[in-house]
C-alpha positions as CSV (number, residue, x, y, z in Angstrom):
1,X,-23.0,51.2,28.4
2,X,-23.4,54.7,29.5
3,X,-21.8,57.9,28.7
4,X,-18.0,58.6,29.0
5,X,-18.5,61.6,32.1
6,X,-15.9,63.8,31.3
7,X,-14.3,66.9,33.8
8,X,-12.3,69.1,31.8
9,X,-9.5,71.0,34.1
10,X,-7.9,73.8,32.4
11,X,-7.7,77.2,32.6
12,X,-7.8,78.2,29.0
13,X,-11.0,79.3,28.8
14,X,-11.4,78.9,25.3
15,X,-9.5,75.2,25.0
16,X,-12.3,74.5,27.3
17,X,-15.1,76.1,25.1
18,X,-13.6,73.9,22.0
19,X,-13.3,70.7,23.8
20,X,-16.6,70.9,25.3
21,X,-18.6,71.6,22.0
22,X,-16.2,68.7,20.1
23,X,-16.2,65.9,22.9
24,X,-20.1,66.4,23.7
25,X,-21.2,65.8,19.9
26,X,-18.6,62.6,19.8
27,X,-21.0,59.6,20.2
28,X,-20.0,57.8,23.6
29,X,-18.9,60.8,25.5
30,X,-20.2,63.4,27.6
31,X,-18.9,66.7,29.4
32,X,-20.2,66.9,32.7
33,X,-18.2,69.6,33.7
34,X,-15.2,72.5,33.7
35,X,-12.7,73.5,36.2
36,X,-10.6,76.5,35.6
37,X,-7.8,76.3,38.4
38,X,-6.8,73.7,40.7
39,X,-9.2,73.7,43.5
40,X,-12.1,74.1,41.5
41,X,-10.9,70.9,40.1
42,X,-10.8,69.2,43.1
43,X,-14.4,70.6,43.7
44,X,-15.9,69.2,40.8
45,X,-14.0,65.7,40.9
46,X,-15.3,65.1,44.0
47,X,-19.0,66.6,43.4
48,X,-19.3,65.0,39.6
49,X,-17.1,62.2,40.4
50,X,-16.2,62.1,36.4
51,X,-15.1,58.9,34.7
52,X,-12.2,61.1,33.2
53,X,-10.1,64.2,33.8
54,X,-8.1,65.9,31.3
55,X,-6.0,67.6,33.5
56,X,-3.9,70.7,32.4
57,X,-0.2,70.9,34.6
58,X,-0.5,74.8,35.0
59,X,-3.6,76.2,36.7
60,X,-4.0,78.5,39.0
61,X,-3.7,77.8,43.0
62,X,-3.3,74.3,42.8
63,X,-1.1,72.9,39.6
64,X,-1.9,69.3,38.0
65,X,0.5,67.7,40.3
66,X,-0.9,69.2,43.9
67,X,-4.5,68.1,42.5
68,X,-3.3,63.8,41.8
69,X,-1.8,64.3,44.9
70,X,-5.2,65.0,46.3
71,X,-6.9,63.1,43.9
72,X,-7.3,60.1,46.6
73,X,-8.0,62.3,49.9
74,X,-11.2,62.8,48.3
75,X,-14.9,61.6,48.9
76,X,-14.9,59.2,46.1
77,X,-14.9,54.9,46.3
78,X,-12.8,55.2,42.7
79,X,-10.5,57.2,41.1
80,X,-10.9,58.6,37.8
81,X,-9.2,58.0,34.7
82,X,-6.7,60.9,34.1
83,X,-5.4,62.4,30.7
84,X,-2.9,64.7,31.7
85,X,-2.5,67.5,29.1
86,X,0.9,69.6,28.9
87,X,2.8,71.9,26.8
88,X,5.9,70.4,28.4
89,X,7.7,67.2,28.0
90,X,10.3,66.9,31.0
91,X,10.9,63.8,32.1
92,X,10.6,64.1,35.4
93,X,7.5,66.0,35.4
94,X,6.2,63.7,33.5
95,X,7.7,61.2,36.0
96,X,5.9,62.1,38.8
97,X,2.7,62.6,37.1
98,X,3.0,58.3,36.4
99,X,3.7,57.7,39.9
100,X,0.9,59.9,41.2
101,X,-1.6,57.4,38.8
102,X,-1.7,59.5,35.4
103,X,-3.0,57.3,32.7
104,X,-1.5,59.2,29.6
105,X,-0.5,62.0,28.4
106,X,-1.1,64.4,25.6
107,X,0.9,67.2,24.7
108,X,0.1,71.0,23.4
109,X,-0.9,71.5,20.3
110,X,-3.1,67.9,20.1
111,X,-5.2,66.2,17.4
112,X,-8.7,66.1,18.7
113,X,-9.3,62.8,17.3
114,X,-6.9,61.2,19.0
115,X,-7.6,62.5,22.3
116,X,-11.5,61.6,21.7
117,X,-10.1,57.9,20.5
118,X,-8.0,57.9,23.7
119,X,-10.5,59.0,25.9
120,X,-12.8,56.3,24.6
121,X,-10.6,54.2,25.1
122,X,-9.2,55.0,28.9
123,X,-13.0,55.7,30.0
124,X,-14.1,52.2,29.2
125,X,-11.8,50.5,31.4
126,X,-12.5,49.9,34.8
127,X,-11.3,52.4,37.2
128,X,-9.5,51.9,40.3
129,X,-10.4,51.2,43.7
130,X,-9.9,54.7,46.4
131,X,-6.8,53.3,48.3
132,X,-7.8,55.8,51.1
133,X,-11.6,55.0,51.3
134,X,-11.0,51.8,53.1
135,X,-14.2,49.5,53.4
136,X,-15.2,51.0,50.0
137,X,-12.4,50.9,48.1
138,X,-12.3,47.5,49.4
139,X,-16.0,46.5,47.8
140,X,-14.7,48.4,44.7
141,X,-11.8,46.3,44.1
142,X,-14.3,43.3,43.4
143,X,-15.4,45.4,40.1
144,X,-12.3,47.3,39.2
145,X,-8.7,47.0,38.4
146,X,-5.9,46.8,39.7
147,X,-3.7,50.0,39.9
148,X,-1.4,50.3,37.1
149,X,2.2,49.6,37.6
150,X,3.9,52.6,38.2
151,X,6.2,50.7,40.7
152,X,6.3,47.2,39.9
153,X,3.8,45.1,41.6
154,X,3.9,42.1,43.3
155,X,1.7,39.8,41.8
156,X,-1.2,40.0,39.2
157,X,-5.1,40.6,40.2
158,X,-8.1,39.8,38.4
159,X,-10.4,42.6,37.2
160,X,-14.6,42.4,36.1
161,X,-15.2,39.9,33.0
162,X,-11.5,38.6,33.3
163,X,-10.5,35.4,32.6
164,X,-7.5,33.3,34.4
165,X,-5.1,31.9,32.8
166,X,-1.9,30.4,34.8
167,X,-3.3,32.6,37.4
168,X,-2.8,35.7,35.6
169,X,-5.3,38.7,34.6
170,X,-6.5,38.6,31.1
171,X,-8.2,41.4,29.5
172,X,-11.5,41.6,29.8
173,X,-13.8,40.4,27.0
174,X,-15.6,43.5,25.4
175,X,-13.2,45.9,25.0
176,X,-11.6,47.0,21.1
177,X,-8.8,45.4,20.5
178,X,-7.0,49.0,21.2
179,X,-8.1,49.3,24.6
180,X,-6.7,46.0,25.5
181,X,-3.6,46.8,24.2
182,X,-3.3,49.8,26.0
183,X,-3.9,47.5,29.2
184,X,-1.1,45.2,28.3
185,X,1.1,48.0,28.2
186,X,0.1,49.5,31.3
187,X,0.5,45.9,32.8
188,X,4.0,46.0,31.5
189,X,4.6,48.8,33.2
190,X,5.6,51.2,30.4
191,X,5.3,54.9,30.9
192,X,2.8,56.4,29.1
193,X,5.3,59.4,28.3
194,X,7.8,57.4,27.1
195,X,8.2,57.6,23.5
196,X,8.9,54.3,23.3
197,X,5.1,53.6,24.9
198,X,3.8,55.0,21.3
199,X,5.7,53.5,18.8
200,X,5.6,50.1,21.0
201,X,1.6,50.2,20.6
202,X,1.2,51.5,16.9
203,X,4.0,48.4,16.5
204,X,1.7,45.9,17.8
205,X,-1.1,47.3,16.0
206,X,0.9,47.7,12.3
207,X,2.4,43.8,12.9
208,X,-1.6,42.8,14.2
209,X,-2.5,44.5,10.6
210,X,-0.2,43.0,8.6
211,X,2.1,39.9,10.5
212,X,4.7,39.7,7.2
213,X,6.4,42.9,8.9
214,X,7.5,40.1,11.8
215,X,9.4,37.8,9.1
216,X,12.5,40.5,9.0
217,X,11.2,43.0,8.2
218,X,11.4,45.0,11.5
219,X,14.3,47.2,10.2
220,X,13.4,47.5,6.7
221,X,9.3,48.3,6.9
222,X,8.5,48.8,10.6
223,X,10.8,51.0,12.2
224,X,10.4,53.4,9.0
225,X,7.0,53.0,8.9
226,X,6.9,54.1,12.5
227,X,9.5,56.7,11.8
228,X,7.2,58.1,9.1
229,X,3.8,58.3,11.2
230,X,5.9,60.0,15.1
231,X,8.4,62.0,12.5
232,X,11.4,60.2,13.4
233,X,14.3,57.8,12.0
234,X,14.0,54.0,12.2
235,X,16.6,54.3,14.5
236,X,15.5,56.7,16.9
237,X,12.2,54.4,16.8
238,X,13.7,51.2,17.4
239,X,16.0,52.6,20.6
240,X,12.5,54.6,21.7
241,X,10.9,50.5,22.0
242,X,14.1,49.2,23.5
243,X,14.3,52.1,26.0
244,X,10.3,51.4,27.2
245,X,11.3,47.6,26.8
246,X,14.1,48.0,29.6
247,X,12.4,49.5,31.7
248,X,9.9,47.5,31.6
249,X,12.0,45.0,32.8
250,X,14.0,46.9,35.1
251,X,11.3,49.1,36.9
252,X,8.0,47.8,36.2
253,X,6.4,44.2,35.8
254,X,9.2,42.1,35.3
255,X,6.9,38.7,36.5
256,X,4.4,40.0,33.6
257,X,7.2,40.3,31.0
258,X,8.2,36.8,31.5
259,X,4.8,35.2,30.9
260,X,4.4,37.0,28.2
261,X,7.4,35.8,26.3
262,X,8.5,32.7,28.5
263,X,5.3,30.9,30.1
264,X,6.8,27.6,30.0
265,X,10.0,28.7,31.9
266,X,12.2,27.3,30.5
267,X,16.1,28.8,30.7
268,X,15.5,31.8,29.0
269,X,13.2,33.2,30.8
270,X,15.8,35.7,32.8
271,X,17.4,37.3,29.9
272,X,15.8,40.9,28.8
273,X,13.4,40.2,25.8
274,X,14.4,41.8,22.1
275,X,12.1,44.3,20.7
276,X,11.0,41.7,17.9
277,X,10.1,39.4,20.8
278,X,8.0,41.7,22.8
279,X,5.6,42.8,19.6
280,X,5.4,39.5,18.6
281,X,4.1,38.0,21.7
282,X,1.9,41.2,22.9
283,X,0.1,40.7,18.7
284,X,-0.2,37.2,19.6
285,X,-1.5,37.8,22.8
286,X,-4.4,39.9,20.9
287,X,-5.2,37.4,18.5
288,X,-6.1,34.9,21.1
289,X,-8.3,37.4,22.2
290,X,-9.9,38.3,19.3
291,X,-10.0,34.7,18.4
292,X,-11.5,33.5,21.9
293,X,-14.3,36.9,21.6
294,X,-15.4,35.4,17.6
295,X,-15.8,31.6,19.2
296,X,-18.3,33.4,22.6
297,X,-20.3,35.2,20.2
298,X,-23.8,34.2,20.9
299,X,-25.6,32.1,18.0
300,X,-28.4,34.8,18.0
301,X,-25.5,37.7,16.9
302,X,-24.1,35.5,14.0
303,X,-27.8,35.0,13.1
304,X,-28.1,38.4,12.4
């Protein structure tokens, strides 16, 4: 696998300098570019047609959100991945930004390392057809997936190296363990600015690490351990998860939600899922995977 191409769109000048030197000497990613207003952006999407854009909301002449609204009217069979990066957290801001297609968001002053780790882990999946290309975005769809639920869609599609299961998408085969998670999520339909999208994931991730914080101990290790790491109480955490949990369920892939937790149908399968429920069947979900990936190793790795 290639480089992550990377567009940085920003018109910090020197935010640019400093990404540019850290990203390019991280191992798997690559800077093929800066923009330093909004049509300049639009310039170089289209002209490098970058697997990521990290997308600053205030540039000049076009802002972040006139530039995803554009995004698709370009000459391009996919879209990019897109990191938006703001200084601002408004809600419906950042609302718009997830209907336009944003895949996350970082906000001002960032940890480097994270935003490397999530740009790794964004610029491996596969990106979306061009709704607006037609015939090509049509070829593309064989090799890409889906868009991401933004509005709640009405069925599942299979992406490349997926496997089916009761006629659902599963996540493809060689990515981390992270990166799948983060496609659950998105399959969910959680924000990515929600709160509750961040301590949801590290939840997953802390119960995949250790699976005794399932056996009640939610309130008395998770939630503060969460609380500790996004400097917040365990109750603030635990309505954050509930809050991305409903709606989930209320605006984004309810079908999803139900096979996740329910794939037997049986009589429960209406009623809104507790938190407990939803990160124990989304770690489970991951073991299976890890589990399946250990058992189609080939013979010649293990030999090694």
């Amino acid at each position: 696998m290639g480089n992550i191409r990377i567009l940085l769109a920003d018109n910090n000048a020197e935010l640019c300098e400093l990404l540019s030197q850290y990203l390019n000497e991280r191992e798997g990613l690559e800077v093929v570019g800066i923009a330093y207003d909004g049509v300049q952006a639009l310039e170089r999407i289209e002209e490098l047609d970058p697997d990521v854009v990290l997308l600053d909301i205030t540039m000049p002449q076009l802002d972040g959100i006139a530039v995803m609204e554009r995004i698709p009217s370009l000459n391009l069979t996919t879209l990019p991945h897109v990191i938006v990066v703001t200084a601002f957290g408004r809600e419906d801001i950042l609302q718009r930004f997830t209907e336009l297609g944003a895949d996350y968001f970082v906000i001002k002053p960032f940890d480097l390392e994270l935003l490397a780790r999530r740009i790794l882990e964004f610029g491996r999946l596969p990106r979306r057809p061009n709704p607006a290309r037609g015939e090509g975005a049509q070829e593309a769809a064989s090799t890409a997936l889906p868009a991401m639920p933004h509005s709640a869609p009405s069925g599942m599609a299979t992406g490349a190296g997926s496997r089916q299961l009761r006629g659902r998408r599963e996540e493809p085969e060689d990515l981390s363990r992270e990166a799948r998670l983060t496609l659950l999520l998105h399959e969910m339909g959680v924000p990515p600015h929600f709160k509750g999208y961040a301590c949801l994931r590290d939840a997953v991730l802390m119960v995949l690490e250790n699976p005794s914080l399932m056996g009640g101990g939610l309130t008395k290790e998770l939630y503060p351990r969460l609380g500790e790491k996004h400097r917040a109480s365990a109750g603030a955490v635990e309505a954050a998860i509930r809050n991305a949990i409903v709606t989930a369920w209320e605006r984004g892939n309810r079908e999803f939600l139900r096979e996740l937790i329910n794939p037997t149908r049986s009589a429960n399968g209406d009623s809104l899922p507790t938190n407990s429920l939803v990160i124990a069947k989304l770690a489970e979900r991951l073991r299976l995977g890890d589990a399946w990936n250990a058992r189609s190793r080939p013979e010649a790795g293990r030999r090694q």
